[in-house]
GUZAMI-514436 format. One record per residue (C-alpha): residue number from 1; residue in three letters; x negated, y, z. Coordinates in steps of 0.02 Angstrom, whole numbers, padded with zeros to 5 digits, always signed. Example, Ala and Ser with C-alpha at 12.3 -4.5 7.8 and 13.67 -1.06 7.14 Angstrom:
// residues 2
[1,'ALA',[-00615,-00225,+00390]]
[2,'SER',[-00684,-00053,+00357]]
This chain:
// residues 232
[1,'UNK',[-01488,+03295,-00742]]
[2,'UNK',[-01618,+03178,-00827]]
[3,'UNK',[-01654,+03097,-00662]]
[4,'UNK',[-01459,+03073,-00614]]
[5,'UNK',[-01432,+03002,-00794]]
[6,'UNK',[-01549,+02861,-00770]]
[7,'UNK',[-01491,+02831,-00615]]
[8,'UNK',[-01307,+02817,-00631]]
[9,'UNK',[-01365,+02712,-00791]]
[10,'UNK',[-01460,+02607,-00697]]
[11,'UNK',[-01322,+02580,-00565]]
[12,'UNK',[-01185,+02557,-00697]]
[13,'UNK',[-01308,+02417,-00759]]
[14,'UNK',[-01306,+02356,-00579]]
[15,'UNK',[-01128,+02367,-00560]]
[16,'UNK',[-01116,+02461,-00419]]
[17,'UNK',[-01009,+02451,-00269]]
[18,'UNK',[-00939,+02547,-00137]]
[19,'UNK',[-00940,+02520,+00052]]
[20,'UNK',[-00763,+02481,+00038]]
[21,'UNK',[-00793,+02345,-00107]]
[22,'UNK',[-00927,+02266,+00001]]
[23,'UNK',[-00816,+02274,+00149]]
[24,'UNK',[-00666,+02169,+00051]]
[25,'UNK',[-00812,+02059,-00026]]
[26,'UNK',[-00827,+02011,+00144]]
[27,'UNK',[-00667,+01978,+00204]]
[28,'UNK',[-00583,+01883,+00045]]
[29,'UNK',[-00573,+01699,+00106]]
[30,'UNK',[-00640,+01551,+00052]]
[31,'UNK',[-00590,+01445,-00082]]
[32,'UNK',[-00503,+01315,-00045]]
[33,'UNK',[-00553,+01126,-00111]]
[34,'UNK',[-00423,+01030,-00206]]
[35,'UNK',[-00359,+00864,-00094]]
[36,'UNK',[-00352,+00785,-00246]]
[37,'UNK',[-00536,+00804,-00266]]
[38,'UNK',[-00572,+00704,-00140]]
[39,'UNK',[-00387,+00575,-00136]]
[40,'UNK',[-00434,+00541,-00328]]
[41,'UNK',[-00642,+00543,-00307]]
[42,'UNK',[-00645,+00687,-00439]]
[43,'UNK',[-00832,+00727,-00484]]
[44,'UNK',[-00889,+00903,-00525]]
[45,'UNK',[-00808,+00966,-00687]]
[46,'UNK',[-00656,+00839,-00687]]
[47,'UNK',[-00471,+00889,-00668]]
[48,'UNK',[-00348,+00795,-00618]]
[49,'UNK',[-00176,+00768,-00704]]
[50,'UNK',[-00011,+00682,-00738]]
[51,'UNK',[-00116,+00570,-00871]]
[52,'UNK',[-00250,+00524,-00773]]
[53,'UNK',[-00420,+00609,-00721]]
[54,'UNK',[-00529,+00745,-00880]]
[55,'UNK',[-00697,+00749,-00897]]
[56,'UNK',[-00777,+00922,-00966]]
[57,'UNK',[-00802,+00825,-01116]]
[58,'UNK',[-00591,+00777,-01151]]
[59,'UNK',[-00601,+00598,-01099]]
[60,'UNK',[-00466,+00528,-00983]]
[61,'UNK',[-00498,+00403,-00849]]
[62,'UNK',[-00343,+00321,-00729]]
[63,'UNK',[-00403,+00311,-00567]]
[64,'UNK',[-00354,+00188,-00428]]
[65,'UNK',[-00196,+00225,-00363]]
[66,'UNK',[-00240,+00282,-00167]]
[67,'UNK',[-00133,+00203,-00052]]
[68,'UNK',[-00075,+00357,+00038]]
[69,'UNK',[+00037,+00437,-00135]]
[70,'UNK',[+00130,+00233,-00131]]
[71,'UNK',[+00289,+00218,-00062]]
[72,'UNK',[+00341,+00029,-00032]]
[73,'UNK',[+00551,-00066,-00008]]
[74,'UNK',[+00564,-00220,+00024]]
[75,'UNK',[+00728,-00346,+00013]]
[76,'UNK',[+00778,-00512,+00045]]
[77,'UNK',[+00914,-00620,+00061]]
[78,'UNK',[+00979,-00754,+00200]]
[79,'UNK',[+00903,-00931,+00109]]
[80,'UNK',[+00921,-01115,+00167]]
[81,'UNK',[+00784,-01176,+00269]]
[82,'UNK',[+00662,-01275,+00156]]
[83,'UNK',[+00678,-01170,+00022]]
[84,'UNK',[+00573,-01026,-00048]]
[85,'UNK',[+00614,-00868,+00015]]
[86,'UNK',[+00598,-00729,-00147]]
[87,'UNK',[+00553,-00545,-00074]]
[88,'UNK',[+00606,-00398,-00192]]
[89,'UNK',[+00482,-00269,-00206]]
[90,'UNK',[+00471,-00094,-00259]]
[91,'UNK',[+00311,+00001,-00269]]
[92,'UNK',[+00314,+00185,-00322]]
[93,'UNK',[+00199,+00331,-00371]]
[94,'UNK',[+00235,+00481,-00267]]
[95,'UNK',[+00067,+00550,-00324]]
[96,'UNK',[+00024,+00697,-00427]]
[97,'UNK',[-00091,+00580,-00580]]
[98,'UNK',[-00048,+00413,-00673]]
[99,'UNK',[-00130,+00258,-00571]]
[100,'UNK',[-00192,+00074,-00571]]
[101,'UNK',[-00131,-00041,-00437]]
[102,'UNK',[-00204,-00202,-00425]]
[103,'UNK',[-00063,-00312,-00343]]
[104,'UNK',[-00210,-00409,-00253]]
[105,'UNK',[-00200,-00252,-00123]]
[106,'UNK',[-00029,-00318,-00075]]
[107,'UNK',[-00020,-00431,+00097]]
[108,'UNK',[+00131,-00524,+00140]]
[109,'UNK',[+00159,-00568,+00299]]
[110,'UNK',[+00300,-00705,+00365]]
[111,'UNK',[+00339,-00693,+00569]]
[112,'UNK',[+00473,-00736,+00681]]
[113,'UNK',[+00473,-00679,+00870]]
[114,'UNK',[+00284,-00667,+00913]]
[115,'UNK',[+00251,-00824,+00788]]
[116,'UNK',[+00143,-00773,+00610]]
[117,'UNK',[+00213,-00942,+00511]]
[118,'UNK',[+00104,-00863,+00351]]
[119,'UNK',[-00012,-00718,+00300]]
[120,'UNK',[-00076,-00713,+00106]]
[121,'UNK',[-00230,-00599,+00179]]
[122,'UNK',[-00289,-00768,+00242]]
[123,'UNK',[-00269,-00879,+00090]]
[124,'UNK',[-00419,-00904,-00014]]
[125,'UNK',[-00458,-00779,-00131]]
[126,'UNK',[-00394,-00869,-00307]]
[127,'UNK',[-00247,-00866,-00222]]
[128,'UNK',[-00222,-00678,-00263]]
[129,'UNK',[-00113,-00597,-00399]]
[130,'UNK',[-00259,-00515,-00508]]
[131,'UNK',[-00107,-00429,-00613]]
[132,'UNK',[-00127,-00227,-00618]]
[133,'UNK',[+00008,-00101,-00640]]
[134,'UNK',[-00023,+00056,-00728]]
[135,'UNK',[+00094,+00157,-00638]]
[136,'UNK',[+00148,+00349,-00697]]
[137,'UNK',[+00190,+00486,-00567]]
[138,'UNK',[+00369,+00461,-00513]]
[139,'UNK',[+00381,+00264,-00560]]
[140,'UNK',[+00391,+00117,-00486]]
[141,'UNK',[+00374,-00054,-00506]]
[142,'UNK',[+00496,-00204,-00447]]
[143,'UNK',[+00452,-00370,-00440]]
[144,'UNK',[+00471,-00528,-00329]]
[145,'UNK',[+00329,-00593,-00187]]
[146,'UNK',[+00364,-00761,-00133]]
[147,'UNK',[+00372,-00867,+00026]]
[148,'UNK',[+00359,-01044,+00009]]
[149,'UNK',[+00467,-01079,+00164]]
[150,'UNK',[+00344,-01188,+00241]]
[151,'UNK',[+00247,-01136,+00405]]
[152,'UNK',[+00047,-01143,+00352]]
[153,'UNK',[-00103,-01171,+00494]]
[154,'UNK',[-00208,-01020,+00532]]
[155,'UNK',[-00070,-00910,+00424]]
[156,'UNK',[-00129,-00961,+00259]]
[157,'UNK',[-00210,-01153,+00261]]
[158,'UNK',[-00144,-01307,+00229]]
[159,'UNK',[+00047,-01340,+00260]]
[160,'UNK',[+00076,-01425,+00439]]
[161,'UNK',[+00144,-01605,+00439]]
[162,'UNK',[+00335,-01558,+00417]]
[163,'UNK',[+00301,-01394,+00391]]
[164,'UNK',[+00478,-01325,+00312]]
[165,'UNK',[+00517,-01188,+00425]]
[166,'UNK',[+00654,-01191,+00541]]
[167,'UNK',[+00822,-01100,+00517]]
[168,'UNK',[+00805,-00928,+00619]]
[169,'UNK',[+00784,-00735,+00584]]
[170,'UNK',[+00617,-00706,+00515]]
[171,'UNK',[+00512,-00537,+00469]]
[172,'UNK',[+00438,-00522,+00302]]
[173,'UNK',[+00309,-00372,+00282]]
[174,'UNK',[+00229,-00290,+00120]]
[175,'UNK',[+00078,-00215,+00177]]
[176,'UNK',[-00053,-00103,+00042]]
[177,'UNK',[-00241,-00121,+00100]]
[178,'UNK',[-00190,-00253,+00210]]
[179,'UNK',[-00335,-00331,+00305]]
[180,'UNK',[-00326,-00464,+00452]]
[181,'UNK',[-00410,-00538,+00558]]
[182,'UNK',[-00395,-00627,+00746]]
[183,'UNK',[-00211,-00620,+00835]]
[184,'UNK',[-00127,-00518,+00950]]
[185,'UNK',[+00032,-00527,+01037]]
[186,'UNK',[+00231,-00501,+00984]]
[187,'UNK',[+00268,-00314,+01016]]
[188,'UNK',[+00436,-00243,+00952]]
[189,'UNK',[+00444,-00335,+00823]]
[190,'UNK',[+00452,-00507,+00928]]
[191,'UNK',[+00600,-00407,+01016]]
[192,'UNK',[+00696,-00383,+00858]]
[193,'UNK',[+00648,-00553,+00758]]
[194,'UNK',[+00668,-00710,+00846]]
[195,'UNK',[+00671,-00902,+00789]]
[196,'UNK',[+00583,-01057,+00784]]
[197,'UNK',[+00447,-01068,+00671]]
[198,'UNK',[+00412,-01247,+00665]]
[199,'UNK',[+00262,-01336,+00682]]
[200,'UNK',[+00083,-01257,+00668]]
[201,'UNK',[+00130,-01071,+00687]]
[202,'UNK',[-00003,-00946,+00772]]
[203,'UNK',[-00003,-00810,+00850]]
[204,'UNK',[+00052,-00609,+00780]]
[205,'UNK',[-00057,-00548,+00645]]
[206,'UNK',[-00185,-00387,+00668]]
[207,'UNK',[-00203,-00276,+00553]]
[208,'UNK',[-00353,-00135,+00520]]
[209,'UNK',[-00340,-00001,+00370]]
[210,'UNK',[-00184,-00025,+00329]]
[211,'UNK',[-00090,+00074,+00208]]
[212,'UNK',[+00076,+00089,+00192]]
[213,'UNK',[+00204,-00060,+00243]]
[214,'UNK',[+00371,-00116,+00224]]
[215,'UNK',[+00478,-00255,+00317]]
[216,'UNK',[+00622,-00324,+00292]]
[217,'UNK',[+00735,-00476,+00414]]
[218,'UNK',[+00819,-00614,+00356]]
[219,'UNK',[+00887,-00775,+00411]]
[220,'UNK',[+00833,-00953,+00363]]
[221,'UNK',[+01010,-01039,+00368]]
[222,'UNK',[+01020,-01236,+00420]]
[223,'UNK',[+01071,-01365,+00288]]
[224,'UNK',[+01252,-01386,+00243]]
[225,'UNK',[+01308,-01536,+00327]]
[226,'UNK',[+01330,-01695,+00216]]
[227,'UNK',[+01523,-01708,+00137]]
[228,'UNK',[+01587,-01870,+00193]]
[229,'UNK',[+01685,-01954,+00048]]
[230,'UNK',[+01861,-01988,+00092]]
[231,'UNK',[+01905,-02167,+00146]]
[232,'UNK',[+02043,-02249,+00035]]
């Protein structure tokens, strides 16, 4: 009896199991990791919510808003040749945690057929919006990207010699994590958007990492005709 005692206390110390315990020990499967740990860059200890991204010590830190949980609209109206072209925008947080966007991750492209008449990926970099939105989950931001109307060498340099645009349909795309480089040729889009650029216009922008996009057509319309004043 002595020795049983000390064994089944020695075993209750050990917390012991039976085959069938280490049988389901076996079989439970693995945890799974969190895709937010690695969509939000969470480090050991954090959590991630609707506020932003806790530390084990309280703190709260708002991540960059990954492009993947953005949704993008874009809209524009037919405008006179010449003119700038305003492009509604809508950018919204589909993700799970409160984000900064930093509206210098925003490309805007300008095309019409297989022609790229301008591409803001290729301007210089103080050309950029540095503006950032702190965006909640579920909210979005609208707010107006501009074309100039004018067709620009190599997409983004300095406006050809009568550069205003000719009238025409025209593609205007919103692209997150744009980056571009080199030029490639029309595709569907050249089959759905076709025009005369004008003067200077190169070939179909490339792009490599993209995130998501949004396009939108619209027309450049030619100049109302002059109003001849009536003869007495």
């Amino acid at each position: 009896m002595l020795v049983w005692g000390a064994v089944a206390a020695i075993g209750a110390l050990a917390g012991s199991r039976t085959p069938e315990d280490a049988q389901s020990a076996q079989s439970a499967p693995p945890v799974e990791r969190d895709p937010a740990s690695d969509l939000y860059g969470l480090a050991a200890g954090e959590e991630l919510t609707a506020d932003g991204i806790v530390d084990a010590t309280g703190s709260v830190r708002v991540p960059d808003c990954p492009v993947s949980v953005l949704s993008l609209d874009a809209q524009a109206s037919a405008t006179q040749a010449g003119s700038p072209v305003p492009i509604t925008t809508t950018i919204r947080n589909q993700g799970r945690s409160a984000c900064l966007l930093s509206l210098d991750r925003a490309g805007l492209t300008v095309t019409t057929g297989d022609l790229l008449v301008f591409d803001s990926s290729r301007c210089e970099d103080g050309a950029a919006d540095p503006t950032r939105l702190l965006l909640d989950p579920g909210a979005e931001w609208t707010g107006p990207v501009s074309w100039d109307g004018t067709v620009h060498d190599s997409g983004c340099g300095a406006a050809s010699s009568g550069a205003a645009a000719e009238p025409g349909t025209y593609r205007a795309s919103i692209i997150l994590g744009q980056r571009t480089s080199g030029a490639s040729s029309g595709g569907a889009d050249a089959a759905q958007s076709t025009g005369t650029a004008g003067p200077g216009a190169q070939g179909q922008r490339e792009t490599s990492g993209a995130g998501p996009e949004a396009s939108v057509v619209f027309e450049l319309l030619p100049a109302p005709a002059p109003v001849e004043s009536a003869q007495s």
